[in-house]
C-alpha positions in Angstrom: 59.0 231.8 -15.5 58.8 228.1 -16.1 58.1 226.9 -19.0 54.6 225.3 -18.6 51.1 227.3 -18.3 48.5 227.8 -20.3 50.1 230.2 -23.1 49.7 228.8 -26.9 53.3 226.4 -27.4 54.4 227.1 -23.5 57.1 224.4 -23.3 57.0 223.2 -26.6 60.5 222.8 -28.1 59.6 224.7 -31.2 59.0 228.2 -29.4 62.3 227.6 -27.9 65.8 229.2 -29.4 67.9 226.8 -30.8 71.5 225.7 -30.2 71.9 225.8 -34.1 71.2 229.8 -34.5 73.8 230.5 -31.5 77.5 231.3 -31.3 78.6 228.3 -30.0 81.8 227.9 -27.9 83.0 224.0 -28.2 86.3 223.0 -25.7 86.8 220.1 -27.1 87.2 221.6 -30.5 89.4 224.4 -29.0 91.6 221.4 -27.0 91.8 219.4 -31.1 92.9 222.9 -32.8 96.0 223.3 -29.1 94.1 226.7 -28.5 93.9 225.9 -25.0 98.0 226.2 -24.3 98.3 228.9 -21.4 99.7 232.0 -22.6 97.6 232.0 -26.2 95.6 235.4 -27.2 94.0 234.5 -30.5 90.6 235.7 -32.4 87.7 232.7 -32.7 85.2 233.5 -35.3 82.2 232.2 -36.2 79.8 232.0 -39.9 76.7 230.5 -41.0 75.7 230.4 -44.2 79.4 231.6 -45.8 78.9 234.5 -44.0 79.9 235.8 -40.6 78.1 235.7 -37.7 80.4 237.0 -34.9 83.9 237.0 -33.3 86.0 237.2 -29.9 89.0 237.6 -28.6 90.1 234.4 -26.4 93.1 234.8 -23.9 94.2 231.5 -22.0 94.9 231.0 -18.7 96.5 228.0 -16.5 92.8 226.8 -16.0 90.4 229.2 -17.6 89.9 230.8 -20.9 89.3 235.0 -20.8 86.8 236.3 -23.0 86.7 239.4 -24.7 84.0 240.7 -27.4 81.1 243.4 -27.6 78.0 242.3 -27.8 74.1 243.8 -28.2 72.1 241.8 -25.7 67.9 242.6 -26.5 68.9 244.8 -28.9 70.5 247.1 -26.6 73.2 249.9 -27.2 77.1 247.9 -27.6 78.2 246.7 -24.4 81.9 245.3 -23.8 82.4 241.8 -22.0 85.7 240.6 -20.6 85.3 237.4 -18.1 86.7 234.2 -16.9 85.4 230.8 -18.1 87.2 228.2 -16.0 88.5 225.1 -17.7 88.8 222.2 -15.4 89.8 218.6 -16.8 88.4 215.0 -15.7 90.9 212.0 -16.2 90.3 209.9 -19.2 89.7 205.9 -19.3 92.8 205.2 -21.0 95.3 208.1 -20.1 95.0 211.8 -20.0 93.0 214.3 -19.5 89.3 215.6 -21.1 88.6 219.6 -20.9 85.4 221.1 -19.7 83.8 224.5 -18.9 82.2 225.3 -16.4 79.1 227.2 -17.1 79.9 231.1 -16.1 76.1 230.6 -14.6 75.2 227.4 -12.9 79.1 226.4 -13.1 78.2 222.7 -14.4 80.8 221.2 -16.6 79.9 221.9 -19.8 81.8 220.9 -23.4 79.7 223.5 -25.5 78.6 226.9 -24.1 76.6 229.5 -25.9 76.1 233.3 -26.8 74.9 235.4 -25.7 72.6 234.9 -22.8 70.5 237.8 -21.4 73.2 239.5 -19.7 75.3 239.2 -22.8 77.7 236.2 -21.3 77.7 232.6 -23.0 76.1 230.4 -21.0 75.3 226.4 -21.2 72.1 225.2 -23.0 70.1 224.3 -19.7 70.7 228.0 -18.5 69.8 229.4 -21.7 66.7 227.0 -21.7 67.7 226.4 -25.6 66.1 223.7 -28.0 67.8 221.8 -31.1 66.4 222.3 -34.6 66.0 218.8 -34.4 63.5 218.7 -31.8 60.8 221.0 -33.9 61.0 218.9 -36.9 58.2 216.8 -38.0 58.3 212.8 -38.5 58.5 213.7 -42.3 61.7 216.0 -41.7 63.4 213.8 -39.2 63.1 210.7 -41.8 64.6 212.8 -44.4 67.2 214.3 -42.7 68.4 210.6 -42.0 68.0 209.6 -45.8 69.8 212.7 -46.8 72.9 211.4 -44.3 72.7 208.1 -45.5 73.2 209.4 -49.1 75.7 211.7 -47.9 78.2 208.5 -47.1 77.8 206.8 -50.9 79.3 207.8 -53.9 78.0 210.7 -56.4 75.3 208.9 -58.4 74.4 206.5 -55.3 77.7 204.0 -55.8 79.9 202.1 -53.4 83.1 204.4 -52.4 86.1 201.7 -53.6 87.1 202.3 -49.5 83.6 201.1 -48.3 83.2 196.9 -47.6 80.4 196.1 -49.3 78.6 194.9 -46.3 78.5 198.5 -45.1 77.8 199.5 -48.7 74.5 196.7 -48.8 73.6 197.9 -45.2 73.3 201.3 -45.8 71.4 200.5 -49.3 68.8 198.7 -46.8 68.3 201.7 -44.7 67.9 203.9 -47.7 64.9 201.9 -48.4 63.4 201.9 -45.4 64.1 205.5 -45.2 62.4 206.1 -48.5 59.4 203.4 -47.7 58.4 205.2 -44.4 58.8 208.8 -45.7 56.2 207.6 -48.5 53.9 205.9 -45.8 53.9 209.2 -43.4 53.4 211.4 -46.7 50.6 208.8 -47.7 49.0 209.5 -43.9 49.6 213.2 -43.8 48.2 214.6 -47.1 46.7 211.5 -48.6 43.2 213.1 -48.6 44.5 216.1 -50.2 45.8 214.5 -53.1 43.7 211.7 -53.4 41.6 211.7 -56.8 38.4 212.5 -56.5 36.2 209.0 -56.9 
């Protein structure tokens, strides 16, 4: 089924499932951590929130990584999966070599896939139709996502970090208040008439 029609939020990307509540499978983190080395069997576990939120058993291969887990696809009794994801690499710019999956359904090369699609494999986000979290969130949430990042990068009470130049330090002070201007503006817009006094 596509994902247009005439049913209440068909195609919007807030009725879709997110990347963000998925297990997701990165190689590139995999190639950082050298879990891609043939001849590796290790365990790859995931959490959210502190606590866990699933695990696998990974075996590499010359040019694929084996997966091994049990999953509950719709809810379903246990079922056991143990496939191949193939790995392939692309050369680099400067030297080397970047690793990919290819997508166990539409076999595009893919750095992140997820799980677990319908028929309990990971799959790529296209496949899996998936949404961001991002892409639900209001003009009010998106602005204060990006102040709370900007605030994330100075010091405890709002300071310079001694290793920050201070034209870094006075840039991000300007985007703060443009953060914190427009947030007020769109809150002004949204629920001014709600909490407007009364005349």
């Amino acid at each position: 089924m596509g994902t247009g029609g005439s049913r209440y939020g068909a195609g919007r990307p807030g009725w879709r499932r997110k990347c963000e509540h998925l297990l997701a499978l990165d190689v590139r983190v995999l190639a950082r951590r050298g879990r891609l080395a043939p001849g590796m069997y290790y365990s790859w576990a995931w959490s959210r929130g502190g606590e866990p939120a699933g695990n696998i058993r990974i075996q590499t291969g010359t040019a694929h990584v084996r997966l091994i887990y049990t999953c509950t696809p719709n809810g379903s009794d246990p079922q056991a999966r143990d496939y191949l994801v193939r790995i392939e690499r692309t050369p680099c710019h400067f030297g080397g070599s970047r690793p990919w999956f290819r997508c166990p359904h539409c076999w595009s090369l893919r750095a992140v896939i997820y799980g677990v699609a319908s028929d309990g494999k990971f799959g790529c986000r296209q496949c899996m139709r998936l949404g961001y979290a991002s892409e639900a969130e209001s003009r009010i949430d998106r602005i204060n996502r990006k102040f709370h990042q900007l605030q994330a990068k100075l010091g405890e009470d709002g300071e310079k970090p001694k290793w920050m130049r201070l034209r870094t330090f006075d840039r991000i002070c300007e985007r703060l208040d443009a953060a914190d201007q427009a947030w007020g503006l769109n809150v002004l817009t949204r629920f001014g008439p709600l909490i407007a006094p009364d005349l």
